[in-house]
C-alpha positions as a Markdown table, in Angstrom:
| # | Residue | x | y | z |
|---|---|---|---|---|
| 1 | Unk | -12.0 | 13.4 | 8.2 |
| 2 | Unk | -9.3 | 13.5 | 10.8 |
| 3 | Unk | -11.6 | 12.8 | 13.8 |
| 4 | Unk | -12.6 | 9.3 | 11.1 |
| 5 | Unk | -9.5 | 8.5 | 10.3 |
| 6 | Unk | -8.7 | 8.1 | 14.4 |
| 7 | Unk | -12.1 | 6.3 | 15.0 |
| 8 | Unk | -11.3 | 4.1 | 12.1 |
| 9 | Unk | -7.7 | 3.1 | 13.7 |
| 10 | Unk | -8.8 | 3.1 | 17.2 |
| 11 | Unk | -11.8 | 0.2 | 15.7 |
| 12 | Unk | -9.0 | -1.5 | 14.6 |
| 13 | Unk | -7.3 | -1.9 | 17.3 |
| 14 | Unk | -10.1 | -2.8 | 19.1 |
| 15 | Unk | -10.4 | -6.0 | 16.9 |
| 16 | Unk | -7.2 | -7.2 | 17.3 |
| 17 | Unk | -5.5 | -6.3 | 14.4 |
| 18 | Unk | -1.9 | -5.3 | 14.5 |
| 19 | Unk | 0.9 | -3.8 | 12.6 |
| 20 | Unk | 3.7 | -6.5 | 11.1 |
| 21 | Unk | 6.0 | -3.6 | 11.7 |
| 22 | Unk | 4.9 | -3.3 | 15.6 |
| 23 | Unk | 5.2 | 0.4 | 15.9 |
| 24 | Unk | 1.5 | 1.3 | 16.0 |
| 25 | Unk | 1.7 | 3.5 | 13.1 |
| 26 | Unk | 0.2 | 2.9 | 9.3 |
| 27 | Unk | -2.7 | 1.7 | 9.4 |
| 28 | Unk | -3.9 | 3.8 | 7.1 |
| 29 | Unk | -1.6 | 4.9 | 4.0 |
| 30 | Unk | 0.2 | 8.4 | 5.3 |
| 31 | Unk | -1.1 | 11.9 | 4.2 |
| 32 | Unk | 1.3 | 15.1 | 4.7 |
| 33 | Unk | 4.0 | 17.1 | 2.2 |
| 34 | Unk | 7.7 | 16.7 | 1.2 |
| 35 | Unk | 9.6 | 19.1 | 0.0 |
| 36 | Unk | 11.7 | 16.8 | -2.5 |
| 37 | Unk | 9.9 | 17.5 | -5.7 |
| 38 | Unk | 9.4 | 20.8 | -5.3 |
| 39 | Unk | 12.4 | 22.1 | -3.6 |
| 40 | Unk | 15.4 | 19.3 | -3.8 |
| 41 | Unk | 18.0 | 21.1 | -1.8 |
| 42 | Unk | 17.3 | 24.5 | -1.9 |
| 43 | Unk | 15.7 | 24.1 | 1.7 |
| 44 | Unk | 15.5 | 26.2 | 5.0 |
| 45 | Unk | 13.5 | 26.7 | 8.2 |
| 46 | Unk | 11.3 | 29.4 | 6.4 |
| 47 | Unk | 10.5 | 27.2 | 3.6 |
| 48 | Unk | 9.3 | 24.2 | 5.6 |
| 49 | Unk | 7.5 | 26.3 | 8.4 |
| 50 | Unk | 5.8 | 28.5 | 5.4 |
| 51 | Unk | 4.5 | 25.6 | 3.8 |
| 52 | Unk | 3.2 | 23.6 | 7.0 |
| 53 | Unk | 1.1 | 27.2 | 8.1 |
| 54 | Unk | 0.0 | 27.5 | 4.5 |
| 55 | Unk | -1.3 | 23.8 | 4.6 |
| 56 | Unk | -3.1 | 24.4 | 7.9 |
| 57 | Unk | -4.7 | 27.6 | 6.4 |
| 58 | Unk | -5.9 | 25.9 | 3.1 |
| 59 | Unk | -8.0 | 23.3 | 5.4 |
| 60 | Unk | -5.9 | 20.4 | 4.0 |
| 61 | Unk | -4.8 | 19.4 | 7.5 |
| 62 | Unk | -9.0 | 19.0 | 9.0 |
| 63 | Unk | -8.6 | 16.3 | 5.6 |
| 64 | Unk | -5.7 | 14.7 | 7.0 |
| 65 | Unk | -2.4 | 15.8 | 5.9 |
| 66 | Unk | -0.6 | 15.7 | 8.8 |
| 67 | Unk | 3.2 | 14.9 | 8.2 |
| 68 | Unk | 5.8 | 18.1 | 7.0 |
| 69 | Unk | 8.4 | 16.0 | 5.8 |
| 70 | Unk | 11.9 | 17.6 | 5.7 |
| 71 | Unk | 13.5 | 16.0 | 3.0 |
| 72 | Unk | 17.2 | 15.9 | 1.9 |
| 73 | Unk | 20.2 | 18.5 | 2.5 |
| 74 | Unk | 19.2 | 20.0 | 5.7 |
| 75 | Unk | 23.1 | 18.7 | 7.4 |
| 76 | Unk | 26.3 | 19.7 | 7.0 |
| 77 | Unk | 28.7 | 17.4 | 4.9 |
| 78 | Unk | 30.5 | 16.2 | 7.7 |
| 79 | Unk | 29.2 | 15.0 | 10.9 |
| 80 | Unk | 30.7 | 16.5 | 14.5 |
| 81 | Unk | 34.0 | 15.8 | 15.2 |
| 82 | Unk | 33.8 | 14.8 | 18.7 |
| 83 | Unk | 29.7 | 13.0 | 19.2 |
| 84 | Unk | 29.9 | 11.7 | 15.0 |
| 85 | Unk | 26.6 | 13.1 | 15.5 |
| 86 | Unk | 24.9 | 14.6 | 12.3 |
| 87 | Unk | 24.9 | 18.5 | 12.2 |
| 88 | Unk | 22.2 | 20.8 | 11.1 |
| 89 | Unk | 23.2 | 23.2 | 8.5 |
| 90 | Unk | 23.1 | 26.6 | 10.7 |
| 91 | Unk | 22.4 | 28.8 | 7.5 |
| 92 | Unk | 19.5 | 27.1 | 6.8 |
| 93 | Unk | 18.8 | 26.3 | 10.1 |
| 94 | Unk | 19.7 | 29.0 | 12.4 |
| 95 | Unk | 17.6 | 27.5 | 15.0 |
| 96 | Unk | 18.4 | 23.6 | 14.9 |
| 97 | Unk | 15.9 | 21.4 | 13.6 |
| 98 | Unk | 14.8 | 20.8 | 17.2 |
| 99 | Unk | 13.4 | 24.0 | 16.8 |
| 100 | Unk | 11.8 | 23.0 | 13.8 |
| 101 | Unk | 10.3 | 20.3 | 15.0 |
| 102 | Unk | 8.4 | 22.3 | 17.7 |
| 103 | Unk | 7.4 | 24.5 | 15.3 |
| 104 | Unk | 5.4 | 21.9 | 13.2 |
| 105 | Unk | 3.9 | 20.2 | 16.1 |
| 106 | Unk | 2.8 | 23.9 | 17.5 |
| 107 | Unk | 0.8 | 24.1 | 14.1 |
| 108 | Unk | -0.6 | 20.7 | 15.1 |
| 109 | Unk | 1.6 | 18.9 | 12.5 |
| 110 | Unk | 3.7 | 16.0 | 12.7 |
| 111 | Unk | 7.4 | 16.2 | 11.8 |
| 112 | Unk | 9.3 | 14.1 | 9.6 |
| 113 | Unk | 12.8 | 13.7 | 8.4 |
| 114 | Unk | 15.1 | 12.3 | 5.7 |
| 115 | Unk | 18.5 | 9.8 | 5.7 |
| 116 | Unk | 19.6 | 7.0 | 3.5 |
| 117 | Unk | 20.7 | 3.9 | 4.3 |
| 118 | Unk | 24.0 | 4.3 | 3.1 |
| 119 | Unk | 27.5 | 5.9 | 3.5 |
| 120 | Unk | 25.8 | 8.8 | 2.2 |
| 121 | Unk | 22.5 | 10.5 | 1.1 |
| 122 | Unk | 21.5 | 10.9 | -1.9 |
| 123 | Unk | 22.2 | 14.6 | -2.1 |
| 124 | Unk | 26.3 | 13.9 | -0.6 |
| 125 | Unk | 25.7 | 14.4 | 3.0 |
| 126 | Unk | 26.0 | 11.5 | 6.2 |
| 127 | Unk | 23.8 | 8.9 | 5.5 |
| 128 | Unk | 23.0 | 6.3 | 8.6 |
| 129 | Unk | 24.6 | 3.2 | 7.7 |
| 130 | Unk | 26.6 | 1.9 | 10.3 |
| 131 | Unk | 25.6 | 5.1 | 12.8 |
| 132 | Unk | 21.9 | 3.5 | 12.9 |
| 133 | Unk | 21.5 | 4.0 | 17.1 |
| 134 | Unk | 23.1 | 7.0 | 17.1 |
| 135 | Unk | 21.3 | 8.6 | 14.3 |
| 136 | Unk | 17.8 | 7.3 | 15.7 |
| 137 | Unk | 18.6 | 8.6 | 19.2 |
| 138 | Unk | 19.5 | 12.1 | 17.5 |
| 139 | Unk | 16.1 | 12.0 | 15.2 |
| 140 | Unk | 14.5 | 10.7 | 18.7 |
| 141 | Unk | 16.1 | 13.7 | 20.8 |
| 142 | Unk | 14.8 | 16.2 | 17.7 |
| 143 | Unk | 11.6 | 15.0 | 18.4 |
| 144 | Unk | 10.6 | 14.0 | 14.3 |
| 145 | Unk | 7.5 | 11.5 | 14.0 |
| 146 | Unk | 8.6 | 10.2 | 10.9 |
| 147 | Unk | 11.6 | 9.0 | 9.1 |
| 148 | Unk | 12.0 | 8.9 | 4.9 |
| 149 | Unk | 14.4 | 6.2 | 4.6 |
| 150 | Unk | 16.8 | 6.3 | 1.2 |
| 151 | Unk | 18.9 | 3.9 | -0.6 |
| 152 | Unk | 22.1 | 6.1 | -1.9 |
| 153 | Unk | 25.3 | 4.8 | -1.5 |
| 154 | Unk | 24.7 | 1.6 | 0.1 |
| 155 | Unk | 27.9 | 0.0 | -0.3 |
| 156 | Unk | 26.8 | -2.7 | -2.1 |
| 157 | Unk | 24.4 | -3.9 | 0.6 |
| 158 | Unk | 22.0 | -4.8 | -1.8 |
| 159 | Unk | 20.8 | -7.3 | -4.6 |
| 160 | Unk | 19.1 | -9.7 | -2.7 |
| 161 | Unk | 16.2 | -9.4 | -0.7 |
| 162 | Unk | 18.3 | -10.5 | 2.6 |
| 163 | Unk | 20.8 | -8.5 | 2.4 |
| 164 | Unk | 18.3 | -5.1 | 1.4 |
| 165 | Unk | 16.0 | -6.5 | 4.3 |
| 166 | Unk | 19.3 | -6.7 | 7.3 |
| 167 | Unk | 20.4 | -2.8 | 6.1 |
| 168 | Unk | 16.5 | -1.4 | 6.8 |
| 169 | Unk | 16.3 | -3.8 | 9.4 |
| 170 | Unk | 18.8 | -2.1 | 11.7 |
| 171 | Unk | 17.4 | 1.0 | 11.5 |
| 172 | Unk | 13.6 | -0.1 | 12.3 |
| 173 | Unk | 14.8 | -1.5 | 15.6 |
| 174 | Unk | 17.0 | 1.7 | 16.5 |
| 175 | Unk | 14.2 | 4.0 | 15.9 |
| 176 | Unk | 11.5 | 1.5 | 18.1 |
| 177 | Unk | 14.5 | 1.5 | 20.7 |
| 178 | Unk | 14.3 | 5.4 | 21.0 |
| 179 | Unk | 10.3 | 4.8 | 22.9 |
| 180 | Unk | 9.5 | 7.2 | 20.1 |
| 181 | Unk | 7.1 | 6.3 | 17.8 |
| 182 | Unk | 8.3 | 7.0 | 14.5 |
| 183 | Unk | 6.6 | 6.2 | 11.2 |
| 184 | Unk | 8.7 | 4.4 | 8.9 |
| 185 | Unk | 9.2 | 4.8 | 5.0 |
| 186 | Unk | 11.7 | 2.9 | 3.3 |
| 187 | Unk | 12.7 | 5.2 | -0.3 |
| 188 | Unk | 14.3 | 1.3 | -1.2 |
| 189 | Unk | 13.3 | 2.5 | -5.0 |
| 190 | Unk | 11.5 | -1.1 | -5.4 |
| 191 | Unk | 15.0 | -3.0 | -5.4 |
| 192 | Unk | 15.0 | -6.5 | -4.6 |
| 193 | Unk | 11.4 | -7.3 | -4.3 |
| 194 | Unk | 10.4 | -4.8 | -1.1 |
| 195 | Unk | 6.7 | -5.3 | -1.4 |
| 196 | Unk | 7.6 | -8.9 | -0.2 |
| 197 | Unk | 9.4 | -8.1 | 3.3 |
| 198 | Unk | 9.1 | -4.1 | 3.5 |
| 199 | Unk | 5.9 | -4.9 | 6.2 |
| 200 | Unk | 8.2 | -6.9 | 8.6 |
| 201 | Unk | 10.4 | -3.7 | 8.6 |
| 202 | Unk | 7.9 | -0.5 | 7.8 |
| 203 | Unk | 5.0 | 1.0 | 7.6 |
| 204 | Unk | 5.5 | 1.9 | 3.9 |
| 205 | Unk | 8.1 | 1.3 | 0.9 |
| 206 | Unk | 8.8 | 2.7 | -2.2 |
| 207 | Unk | 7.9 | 0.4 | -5.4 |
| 208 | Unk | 9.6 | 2.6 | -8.2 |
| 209 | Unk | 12.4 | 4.7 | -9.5 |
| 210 | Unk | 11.6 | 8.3 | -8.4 |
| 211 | Unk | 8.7 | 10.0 | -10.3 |
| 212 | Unk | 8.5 | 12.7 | -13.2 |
| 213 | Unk | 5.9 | 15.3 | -13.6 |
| 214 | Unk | 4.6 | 13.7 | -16.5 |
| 215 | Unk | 1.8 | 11.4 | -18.2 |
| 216 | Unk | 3.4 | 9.1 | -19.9 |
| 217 | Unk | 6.6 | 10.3 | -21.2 |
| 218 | Unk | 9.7 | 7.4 | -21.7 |
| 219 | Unk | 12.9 | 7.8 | -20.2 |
| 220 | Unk | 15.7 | 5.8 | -20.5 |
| 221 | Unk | 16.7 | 6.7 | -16.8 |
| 222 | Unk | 13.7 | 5.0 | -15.7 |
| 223 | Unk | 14.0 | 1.5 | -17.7 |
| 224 | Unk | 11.7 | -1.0 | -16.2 |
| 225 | Unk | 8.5 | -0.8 | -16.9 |
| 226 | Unk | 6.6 | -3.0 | -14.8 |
| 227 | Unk | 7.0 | -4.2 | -11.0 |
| 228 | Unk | 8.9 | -7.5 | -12.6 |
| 229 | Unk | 11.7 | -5.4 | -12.7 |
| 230 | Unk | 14.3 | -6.8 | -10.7 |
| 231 | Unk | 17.1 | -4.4 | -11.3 |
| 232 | Unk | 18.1 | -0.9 | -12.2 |
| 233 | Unk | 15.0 | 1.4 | -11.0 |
| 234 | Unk | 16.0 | 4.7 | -12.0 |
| 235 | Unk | 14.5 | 7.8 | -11.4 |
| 236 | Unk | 12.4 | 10.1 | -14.2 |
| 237 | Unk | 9.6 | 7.8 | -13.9 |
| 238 | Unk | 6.4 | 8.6 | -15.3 |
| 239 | Unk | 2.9 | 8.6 | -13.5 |
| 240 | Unk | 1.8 | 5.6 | -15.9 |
| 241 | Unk | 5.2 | 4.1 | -15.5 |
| 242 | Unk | 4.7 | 4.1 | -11.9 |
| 243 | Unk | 1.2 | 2.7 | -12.4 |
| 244 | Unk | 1.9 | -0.3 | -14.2 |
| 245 | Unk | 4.4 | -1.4 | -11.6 |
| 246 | Unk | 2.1 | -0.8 | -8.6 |
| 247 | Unk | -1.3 | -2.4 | -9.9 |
| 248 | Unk | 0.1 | -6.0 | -9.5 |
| 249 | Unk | 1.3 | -5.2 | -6.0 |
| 250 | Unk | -2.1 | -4.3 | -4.2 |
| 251 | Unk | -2.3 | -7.6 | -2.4 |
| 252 | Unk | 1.1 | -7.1 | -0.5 |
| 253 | Unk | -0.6 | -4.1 | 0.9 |
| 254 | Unk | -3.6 | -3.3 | 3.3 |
| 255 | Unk | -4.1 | -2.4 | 7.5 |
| 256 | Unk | -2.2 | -4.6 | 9.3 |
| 257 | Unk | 0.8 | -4.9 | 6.5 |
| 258 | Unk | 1.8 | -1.7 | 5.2 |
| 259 | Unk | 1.5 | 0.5 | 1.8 |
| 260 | Unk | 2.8 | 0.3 | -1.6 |
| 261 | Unk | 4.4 | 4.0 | -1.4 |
| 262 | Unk | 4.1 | 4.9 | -5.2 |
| 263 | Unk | 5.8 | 8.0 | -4.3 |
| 264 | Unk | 4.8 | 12.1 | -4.0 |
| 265 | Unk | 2.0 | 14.0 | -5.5 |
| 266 | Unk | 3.0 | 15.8 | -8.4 |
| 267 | Unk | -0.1 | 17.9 | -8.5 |
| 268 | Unk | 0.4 | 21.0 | -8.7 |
| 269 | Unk | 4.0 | 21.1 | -10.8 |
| 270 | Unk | 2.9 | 21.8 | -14.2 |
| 271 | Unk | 3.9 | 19.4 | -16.0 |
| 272 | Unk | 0.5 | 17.1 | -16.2 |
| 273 | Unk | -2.8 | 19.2 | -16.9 |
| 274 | Unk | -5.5 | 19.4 | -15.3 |
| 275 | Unk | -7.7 | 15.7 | -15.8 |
| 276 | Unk | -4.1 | 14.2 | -15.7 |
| 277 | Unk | -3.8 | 15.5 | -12.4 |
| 278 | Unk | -7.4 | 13.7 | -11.4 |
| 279 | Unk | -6.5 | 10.5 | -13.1 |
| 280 | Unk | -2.8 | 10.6 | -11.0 |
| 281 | Unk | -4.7 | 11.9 | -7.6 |
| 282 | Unk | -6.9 | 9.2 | -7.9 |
| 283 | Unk | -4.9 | 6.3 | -9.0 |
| 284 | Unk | -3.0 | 6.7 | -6.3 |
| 285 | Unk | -5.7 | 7.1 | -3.5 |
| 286 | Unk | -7.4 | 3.7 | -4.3 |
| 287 | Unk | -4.7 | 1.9 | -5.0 |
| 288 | Unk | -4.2 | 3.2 | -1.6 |
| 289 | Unk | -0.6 | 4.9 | -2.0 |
| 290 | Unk | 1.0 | 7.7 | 0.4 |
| 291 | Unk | -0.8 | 10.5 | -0.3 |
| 292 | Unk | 2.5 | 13.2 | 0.2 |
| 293 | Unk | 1.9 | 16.5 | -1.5 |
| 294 | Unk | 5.1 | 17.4 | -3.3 |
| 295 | Unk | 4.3 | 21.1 | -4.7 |
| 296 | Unk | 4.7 | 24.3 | -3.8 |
| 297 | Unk | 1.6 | 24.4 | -1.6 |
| 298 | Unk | 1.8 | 28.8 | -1.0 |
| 299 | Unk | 1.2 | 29.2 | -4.8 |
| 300 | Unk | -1.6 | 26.9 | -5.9 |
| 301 | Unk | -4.3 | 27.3 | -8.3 |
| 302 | Unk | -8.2 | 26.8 | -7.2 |
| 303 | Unk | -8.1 | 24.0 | -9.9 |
| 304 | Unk | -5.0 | 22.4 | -8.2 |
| 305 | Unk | -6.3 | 22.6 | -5.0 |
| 306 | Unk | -9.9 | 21.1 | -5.7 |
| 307 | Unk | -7.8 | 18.1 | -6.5 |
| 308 | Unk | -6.2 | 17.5 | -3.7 |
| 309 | Unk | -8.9 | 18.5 | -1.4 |
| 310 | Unk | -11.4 | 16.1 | -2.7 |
| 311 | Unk | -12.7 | 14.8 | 0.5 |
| 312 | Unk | -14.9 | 11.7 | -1.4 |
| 313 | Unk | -11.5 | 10.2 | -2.6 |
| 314 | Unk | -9.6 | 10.6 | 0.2 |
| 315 | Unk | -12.1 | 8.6 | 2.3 |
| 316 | Unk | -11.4 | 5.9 | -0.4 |
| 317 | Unk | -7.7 | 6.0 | 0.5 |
| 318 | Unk | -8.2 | 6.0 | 4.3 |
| 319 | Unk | -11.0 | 3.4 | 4.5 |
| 320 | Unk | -9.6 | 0.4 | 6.3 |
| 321 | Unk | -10.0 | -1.9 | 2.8 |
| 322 | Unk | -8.6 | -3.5 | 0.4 |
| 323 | Unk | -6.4 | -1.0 | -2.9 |
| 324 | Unk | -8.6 | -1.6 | -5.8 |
| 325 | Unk | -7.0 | -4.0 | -8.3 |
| 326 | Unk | -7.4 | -3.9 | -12.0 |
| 327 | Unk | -10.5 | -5.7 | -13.5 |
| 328 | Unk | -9.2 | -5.4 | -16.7 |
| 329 | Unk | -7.1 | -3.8 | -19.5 |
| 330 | Unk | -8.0 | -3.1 | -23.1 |
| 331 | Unk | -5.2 | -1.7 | -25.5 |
| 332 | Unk | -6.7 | 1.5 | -27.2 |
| 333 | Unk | -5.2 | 3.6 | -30.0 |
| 334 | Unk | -2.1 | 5.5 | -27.9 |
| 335 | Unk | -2.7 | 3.9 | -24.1 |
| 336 | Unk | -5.4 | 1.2 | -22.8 |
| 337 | Unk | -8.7 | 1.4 | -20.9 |
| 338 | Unk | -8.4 | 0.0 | -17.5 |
| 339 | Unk | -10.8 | -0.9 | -15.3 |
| 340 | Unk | -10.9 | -0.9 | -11.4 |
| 341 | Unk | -12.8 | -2.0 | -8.8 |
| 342 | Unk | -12.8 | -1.7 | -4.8 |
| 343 | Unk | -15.1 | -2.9 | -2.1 |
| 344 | Unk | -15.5 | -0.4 | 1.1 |
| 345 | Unk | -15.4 | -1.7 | 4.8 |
| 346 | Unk | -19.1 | -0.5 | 4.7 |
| 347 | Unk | -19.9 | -2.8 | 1.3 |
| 348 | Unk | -20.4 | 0.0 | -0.8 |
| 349 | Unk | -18.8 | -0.8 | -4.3 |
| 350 | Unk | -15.7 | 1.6 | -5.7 |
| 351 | Unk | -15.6 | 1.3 | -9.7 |
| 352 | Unk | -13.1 | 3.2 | -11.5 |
| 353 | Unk | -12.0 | 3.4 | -15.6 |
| 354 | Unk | -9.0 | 5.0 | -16.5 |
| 355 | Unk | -8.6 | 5.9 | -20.2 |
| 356 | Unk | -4.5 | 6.4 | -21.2 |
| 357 | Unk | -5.1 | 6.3 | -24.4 |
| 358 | Unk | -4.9 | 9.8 | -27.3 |
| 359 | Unk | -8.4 | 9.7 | -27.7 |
| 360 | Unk | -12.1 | 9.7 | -25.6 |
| 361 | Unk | -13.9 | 6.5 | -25.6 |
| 362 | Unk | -17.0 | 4.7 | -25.2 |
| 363 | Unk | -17.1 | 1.9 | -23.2 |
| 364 | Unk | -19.3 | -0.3 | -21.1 |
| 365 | Unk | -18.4 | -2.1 | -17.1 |
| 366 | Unk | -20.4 | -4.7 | -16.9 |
| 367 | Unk | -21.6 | -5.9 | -13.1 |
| 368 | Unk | -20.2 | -9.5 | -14.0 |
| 369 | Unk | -16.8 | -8.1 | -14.2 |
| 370 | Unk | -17.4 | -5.2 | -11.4 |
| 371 | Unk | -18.9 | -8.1 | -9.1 |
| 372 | Unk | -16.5 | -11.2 | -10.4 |
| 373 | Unk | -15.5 | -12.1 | -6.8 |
| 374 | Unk | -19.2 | -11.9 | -5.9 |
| 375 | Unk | -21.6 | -12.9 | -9.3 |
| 376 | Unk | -24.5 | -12.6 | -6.6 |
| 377 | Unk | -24.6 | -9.1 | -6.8 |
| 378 | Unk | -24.4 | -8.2 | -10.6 |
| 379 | Unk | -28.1 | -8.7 | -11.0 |
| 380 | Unk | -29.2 | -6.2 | -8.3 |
| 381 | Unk | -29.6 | -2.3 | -9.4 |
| 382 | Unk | -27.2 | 0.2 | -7.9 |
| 383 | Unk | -27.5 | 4.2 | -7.5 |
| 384 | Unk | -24.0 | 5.3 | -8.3 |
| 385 | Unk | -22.2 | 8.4 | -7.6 |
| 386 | Unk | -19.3 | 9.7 | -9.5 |
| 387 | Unk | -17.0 | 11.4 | -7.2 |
| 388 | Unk | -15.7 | 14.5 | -9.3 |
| 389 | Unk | -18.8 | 15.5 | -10.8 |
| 390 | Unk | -21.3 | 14.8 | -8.1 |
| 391 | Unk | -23.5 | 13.3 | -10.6 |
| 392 | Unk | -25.8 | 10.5 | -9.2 |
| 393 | Unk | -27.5 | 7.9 | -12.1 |
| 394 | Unk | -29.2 | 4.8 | -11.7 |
| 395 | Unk | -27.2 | 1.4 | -13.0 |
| 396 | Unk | -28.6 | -2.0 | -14.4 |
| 397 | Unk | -25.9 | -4.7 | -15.6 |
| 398 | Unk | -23.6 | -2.3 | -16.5 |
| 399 | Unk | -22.5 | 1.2 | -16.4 |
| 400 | Unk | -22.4 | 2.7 | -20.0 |
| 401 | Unk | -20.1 | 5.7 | -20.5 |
| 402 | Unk | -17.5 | 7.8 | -22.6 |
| 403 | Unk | -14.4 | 8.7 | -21.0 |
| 404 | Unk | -11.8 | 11.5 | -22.3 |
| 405 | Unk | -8.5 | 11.1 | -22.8 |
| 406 | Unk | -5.9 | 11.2 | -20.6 |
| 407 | Unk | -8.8 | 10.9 | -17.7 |
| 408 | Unk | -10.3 | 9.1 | -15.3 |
| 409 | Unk | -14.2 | 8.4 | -13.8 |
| 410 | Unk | -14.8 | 7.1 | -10.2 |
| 411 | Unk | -18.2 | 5.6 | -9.5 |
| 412 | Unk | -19.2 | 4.7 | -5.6 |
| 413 | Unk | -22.0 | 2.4 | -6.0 |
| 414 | Unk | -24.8 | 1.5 | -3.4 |
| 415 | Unk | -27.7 | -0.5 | -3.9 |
| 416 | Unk | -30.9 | 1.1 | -4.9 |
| 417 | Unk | -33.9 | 0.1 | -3.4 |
């Protein structure tokens, strides 16, 4: 998967196609681990080296999870006296976070890091506004590949796109000024329409209010409920909440612009069960999010890890294609039915239906809706495999199925002969 993934970027490059963002990073969504969602700010150099050697000895770094990501709270509250520099906690990280860093790469990781673009972080500690150079020379000098960018206490640099766009700005050219290439992911929490300038600055950028480990749950803290949201973002933000908001953004995303980040894996955490944790795993591989692990990866279940190891829908999420977008919607008792459809770089057809509704249901996809950019190939027959089961049928006009609830099928289709 890797040794495709690098093939797949090099051919890219090869045809000419470039970054917006010129750091020659992204161009496929960004695999690794954070240790947010999990952790918060209980953090320390034996949690994040524990959790990069028990990814490498799980096999999820050969399927391309390459980035630790160090997130929040690893500083002290104030920044050194004499250099303003920022200053790693010493109980928690004895060694520095240079130290760290070497670590992660000996395992044959990347590292990556956290600030906010604002007075502060989000967790109280020196953010980088206004200390952009100097803080990208010190992540530079630490040696991290990849920089989590937040949006805590801005100091009101914010509420239009401009203004947003100037603050992240900054901080794109002081990290490309270090000769370092770092990847770029703006946390901007999908303020002031980012999916419309993010790729000028990033590689990837947040289009939602934090997420919650949870279906479908309402929360007042997270009270928009669809990308049109324009204002408060929140954060307790459920997987479906954080669905509807993404699907209408998959044409400001692709190779060559950037990613619609829909935020960090919550397999793993309990709080979905288990064909919740499909449908979430792979909404957000072909709608071609981040795919960032944010569990406790040294204590997973076989069930948990089959997920997230699923090598057929992570090749749907890497391939250099469009995210799927949504064929349709149907309201059902307690949810909808929603269709999705992809095509691969090598033309074979992803179909997808996701049922978020209390109850299983029958349904049919018809070709002429699977194949409505191109009607010239809903009359052919296709051989179609689905990608949890392993379950190959034969398909004419349509593909006829039942669907449980709370779950999702993923057909890849190619024609038969």
């Amino acid at each position: 998967m890797v040794f495709l993934k690098k093939l797949a970027a090099i051919s890219t490059l090869l045809l000419g196609s470039t970054q917006a963002y010129e750091n020659g990073l992204g161009l496929t969504p960004q695999m690794g681990w954070n240790s947010w969602n999990i952790y918060g700010c209980d953090i320390n150099e034996t949690i994040i080296i524990g959790a990069a050697e028990k990814i490498k000895e799980l096999g999820l770094q050969d399927l391309g999870y390459e980035y630790i990501v160090m997130d929040d709270c690893y500083q002290l509250h104030e920044r050194d006296n004499t250099t303003n520099k920022i200053l790693a906690d010493p109980e928690k990280f004895p060694n520095g976070i240079k130290h760290l860093a070497d670590s992660i790469h000996d395992l044959g990781f990347k590292f990556g890091m956290y600030s906010s673009a604002g007075r502060y972080t989000c967790g109280g500690y020196p953010g980088s506004l206004h200390n952009e150079e100097l803080d990208a020379d010190t992540f530079a000098d630490w040696g991290i590949d990849y920089l989590k960018y937040d949006n805590c206490y801005n100091e009101g640099n914010s509420g239009t796109a401009q203004i947003s766009y100037k603050r992240y700005d900054k901080m794109a050219k002081a990290l490309n000024a270090t000769g370092r290439p770092i990847f770029y992911s703006l946390c901007q929490w999908g303020e002031d329409n980012v999916w419309n300038w993010g790729s000028t600055v990033s590689n990837s950028w947040r289009i939602s209010g934090d997420i919650y480990d949870h279906f479908d749950r309402y929360d007042d803290r997270c009270p928009c409920e669809s990308y049109e949201c324009l204002g408060l973002q929140g954060y307790m933000c459920s997987m479906t909440n954080i669905l509807e908001k993404a699907v209408p953004l998959g044409q400001k995303a692709g190779t060559g612009q950037g990613w619609n980040d829909l935020d960090s894996l919550e397999v793993g955490n309990g709080g979905m069960n288990y064909d919740e944790y499909v449908a979430h795993f792979t909404l957000w591989a072909i709608l071609k999010s981040p795919l960032v692990l944010g569990n406790d990866v040294t204590n997973m279940t076989d069930e948990d890890l089959g997920i997230v190891k699923n090598a057929q829908i992570i090749e749907i999420n890497q391939d250099l294609s469009a995210p799927a977008h949504r064929v349709w919607k149907k309201s059902v008792k307690g949810g909808s039915l929603q269709l999705f459809a992809t095509t691969l770089s090598d033309e074979t057809q992803i179909v997808a239906i996701f049922n978020s509704g209390d109850y299983e249901e029958d349904t049919e996809l018809l070709f002429e809706d699977i194949f409505v950019d191109d009607l010239t190939m809903k009359n052919k027959s296709y051989s179609g495999k689905e990608l949890w089961t392993n379950e190959t049928s034969t398909f004419e006009d349509k593909i006829s199925t039942s669907v449980k609830t709370h779950s999702i099928k993923i057909w890849k289709l190619t024609e038969a002969n």
